[in-house]
C-alpha positions as CSV (number, residue, x, y, z in Angstrom):
1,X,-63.5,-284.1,0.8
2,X,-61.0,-280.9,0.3
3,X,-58.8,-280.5,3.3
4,X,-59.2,-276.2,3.4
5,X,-62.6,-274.8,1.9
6,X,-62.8,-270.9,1.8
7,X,-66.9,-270.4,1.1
8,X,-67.5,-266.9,0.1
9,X,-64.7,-265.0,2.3
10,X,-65.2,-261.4,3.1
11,X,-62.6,-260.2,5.4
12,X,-62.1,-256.4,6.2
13,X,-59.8,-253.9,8.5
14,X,-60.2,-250.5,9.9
15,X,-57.8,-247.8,10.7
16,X,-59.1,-244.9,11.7
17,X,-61.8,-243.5,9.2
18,X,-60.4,-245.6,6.3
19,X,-61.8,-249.1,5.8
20,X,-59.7,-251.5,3.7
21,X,-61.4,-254.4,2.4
22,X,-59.1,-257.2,2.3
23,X,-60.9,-260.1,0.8
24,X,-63.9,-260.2,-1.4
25,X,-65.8,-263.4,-1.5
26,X,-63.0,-265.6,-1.8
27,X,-63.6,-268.7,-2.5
28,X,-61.5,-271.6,-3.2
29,X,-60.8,-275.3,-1.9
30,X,-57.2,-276.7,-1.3
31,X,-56.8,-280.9,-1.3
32,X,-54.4,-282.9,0.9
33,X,-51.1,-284.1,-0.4
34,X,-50.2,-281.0,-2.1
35,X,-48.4,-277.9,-1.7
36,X,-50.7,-275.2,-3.3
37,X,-49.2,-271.9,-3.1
38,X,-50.9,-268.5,-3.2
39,X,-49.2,-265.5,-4.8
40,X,-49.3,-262.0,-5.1
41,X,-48.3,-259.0,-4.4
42,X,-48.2,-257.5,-0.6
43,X,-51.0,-256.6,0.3
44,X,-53.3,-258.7,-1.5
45,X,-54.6,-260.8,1.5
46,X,-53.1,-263.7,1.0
47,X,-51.7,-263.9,4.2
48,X,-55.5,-262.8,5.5
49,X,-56.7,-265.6,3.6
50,X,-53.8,-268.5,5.3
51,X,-54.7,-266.9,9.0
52,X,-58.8,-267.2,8.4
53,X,-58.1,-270.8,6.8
54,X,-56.0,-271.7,10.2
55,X,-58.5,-270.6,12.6
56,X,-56.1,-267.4,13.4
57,X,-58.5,-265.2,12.1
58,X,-62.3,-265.2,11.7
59,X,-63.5,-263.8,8.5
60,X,-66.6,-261.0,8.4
61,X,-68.7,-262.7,6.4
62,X,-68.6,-266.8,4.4
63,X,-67.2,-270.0,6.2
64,X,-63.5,-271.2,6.7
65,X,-63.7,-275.4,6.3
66,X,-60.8,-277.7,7.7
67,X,-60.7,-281.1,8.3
68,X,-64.6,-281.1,7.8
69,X,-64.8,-278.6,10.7
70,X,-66.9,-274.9,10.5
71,X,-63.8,-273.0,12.2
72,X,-67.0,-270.8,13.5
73,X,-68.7,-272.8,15.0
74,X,-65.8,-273.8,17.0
75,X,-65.4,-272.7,20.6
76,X,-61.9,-270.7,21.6
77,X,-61.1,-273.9,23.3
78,X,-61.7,-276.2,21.0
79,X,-60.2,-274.2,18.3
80,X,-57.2,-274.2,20.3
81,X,-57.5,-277.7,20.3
82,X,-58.1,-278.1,16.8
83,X,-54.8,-276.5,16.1
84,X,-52.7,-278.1,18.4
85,X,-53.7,-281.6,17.1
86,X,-54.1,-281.0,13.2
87,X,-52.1,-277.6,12.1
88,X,-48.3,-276.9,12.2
89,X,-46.8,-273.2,11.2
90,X,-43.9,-272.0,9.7
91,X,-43.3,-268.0,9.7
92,X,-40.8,-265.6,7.9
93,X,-39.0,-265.1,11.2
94,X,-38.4,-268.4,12.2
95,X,-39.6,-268.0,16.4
96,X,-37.3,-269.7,17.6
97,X,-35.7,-269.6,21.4
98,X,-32.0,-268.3,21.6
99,X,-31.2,-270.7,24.6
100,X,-32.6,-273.8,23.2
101,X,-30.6,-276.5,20.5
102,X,-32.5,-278.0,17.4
103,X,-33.6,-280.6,19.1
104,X,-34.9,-278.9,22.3
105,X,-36.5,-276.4,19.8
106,X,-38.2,-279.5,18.1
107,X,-39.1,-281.8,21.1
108,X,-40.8,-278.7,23.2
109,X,-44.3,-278.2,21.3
110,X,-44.6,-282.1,21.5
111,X,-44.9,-282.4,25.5
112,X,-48.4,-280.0,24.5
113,X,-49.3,-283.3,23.0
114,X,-48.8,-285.2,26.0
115,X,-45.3,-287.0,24.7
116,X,-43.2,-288.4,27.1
117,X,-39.8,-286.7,27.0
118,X,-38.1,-290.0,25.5
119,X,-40.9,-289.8,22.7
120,X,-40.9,-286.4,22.1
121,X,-37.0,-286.5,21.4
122,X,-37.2,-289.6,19.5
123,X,-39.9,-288.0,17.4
124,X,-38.0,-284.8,17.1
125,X,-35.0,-286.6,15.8
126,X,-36.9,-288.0,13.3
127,X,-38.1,-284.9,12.1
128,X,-34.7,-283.1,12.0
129,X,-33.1,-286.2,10.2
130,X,-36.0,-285.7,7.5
131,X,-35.0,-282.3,6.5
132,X,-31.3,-282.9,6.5
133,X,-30.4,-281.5,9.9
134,X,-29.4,-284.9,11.8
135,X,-25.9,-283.4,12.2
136,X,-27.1,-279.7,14.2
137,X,-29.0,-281.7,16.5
138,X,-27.0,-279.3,19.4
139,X,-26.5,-276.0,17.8
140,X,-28.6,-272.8,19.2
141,X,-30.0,-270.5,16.6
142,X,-26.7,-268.8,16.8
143,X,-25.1,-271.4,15.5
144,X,-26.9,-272.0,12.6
145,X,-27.7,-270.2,9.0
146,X,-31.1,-268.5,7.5
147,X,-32.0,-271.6,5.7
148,X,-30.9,-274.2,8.8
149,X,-33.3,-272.1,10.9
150,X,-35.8,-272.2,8.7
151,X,-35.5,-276.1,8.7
152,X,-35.5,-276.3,12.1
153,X,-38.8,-274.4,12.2
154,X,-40.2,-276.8,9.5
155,X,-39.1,-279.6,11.4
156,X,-41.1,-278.4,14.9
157,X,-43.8,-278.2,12.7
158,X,-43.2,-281.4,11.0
159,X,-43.0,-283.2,14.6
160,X,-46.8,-282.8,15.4
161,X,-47.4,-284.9,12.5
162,X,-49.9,-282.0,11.2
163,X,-52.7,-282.6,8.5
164,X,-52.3,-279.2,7.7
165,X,-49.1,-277.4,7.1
166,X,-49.5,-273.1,7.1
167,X,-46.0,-271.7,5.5
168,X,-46.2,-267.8,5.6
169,X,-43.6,-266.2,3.5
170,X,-41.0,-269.0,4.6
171,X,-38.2,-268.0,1.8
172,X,-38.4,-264.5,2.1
173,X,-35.6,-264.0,4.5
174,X,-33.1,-266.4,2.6
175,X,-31.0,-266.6,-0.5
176,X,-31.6,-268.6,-3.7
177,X,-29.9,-271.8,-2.6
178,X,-31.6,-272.2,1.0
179,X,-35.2,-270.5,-0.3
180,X,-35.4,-273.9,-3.2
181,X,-34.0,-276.2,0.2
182,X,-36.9,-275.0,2.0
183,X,-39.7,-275.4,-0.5
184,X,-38.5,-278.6,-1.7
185,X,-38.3,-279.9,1.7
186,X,-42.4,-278.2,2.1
187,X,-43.0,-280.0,-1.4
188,X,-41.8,-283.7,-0.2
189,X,-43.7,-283.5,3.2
190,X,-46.9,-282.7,0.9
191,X,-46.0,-286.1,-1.1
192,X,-44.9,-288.6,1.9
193,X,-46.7,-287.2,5.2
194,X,-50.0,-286.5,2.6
195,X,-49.9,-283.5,4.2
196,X,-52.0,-280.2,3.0
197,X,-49.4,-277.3,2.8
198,X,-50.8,-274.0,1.8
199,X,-48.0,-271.8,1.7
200,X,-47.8,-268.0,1.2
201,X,-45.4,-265.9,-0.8
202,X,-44.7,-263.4,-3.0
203,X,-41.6,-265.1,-3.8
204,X,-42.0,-265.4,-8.1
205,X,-38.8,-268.7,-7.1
206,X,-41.5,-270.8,-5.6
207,X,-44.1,-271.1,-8.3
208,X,-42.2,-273.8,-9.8
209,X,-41.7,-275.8,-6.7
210,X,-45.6,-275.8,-5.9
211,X,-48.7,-278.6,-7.4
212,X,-51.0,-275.9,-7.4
213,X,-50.8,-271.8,-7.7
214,X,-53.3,-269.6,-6.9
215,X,-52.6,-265.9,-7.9
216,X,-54.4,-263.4,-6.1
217,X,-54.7,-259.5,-6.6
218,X,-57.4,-257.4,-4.5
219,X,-58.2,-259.8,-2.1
220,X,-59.7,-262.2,-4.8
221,X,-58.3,-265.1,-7.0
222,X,-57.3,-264.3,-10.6
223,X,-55.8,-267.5,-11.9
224,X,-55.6,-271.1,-10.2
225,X,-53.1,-273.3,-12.2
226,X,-51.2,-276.9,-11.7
227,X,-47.5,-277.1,-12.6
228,X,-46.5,-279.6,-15.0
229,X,-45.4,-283.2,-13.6
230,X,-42.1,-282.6,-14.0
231,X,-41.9,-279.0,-11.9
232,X,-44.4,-280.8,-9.4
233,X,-42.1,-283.7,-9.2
234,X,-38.9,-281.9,-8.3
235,X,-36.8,-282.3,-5.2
């Protein structure tokens, strides 16, 4: 069974008078242990399309499948619950809080879980060891770079042991070097955590980095390719 199934998406928004259709019976379905990204210009709806697909948005008209589950038919509770257990998110901006240290920033979200403290630190040591941050373990945000932020966001995320990973835009705010750190570190979660990232971007660096692209334009897909084993298999 896929791990994301988009059935038929229509998604619109309204300002004003003017009515802006967004998506346009999308469909598509994403399998685990893979980083698929979707592409495209801003504007396009792909980051409508990762927010329907995360239970963050409903769509106007199809069905958004995770894990199985009709995100619909869900109720506001148990789609809160649904998320908590099964998704992780990593933003642009990073959210994290000024007066917490990576590992505070990483171990918080967990007690939601119902973690002990002594577990939820353990864990979150774990997950900031994984994407090469055991050494910041007690540096505020302040303290650290774009792409060190950006890992400690991952790594919150990567703590909840997610079986779904939502990136939106997570390179956009970094340089060359950090932006290929970050999706490489995305890309090895995919392939030992058999994890489903769906990442978002219009970021032309990742496309090499990624199992599976999906180019969209006008709120529909245009092209769905794999990269060759040897792209796929990097970092």
């Amino acid at each position: 069974m896929p791990a994301l199934v988009a059935e038929s998406l229509d998604k619109s928004f309204v300002t004003g008078t003017v009515r802006t259709d967004v998506l346009r019976g999308l469909s598509i379905e994403i399998e685990a242990g893979e980083l698929t990204l979707v592409s495209g210009p801003s504007g396009c709806g792909k980051s409508t399309l990762l927010a329907i697909l995360s239970g963050l948005l409903k769509p106007d008209a199809g069905r958004a499948i995770a894990l199985g589950e009709d995100l619909a038919r869900l109720s506001p509770i148990e789609l809160e619950r649904f998320r908590l257990h099964h998704t992780g998110f990593v933003f642009q901006g990073f959210n994290l809080f000024p007066a917490l240290d990576a590992l505070e920033q990483v171990a918080l979200p967990l007690g939601y879980l119902g973690l002990d403290d002594a577990t939820a630190r353990a864990r979150a040591r774990r997950a900031l060891e994984e994407v090469g941050l055991g050494n910041r373990l007690a540096l505020r945000p302040a303290e650290l770079s774009g792409g060190e932020k950006q890992r400690v966001a991952i790594a919150r995320a990567l703590a909840k042991e997610p079986q779904l990973l939502f990136a939106d835009e997570p390179t956009s705010a970094l340089d060359a070097a950090n932006g290929q750190i970050v999706i490489d570190t995305l890309h090895r979660i995919a392939k030992t955590h058999g994890a489903t990232v769906l990442c978002v971007s219009h970021d032309p660096r990742l496309v090499a980095h990624a199992d599976r692209v999906l180019a969209m334009e006008d709120g529909r897909i245009l092209a769905d390719s794999r990269a060759e084993p040897a792209a796929a298999g990097r970092g």
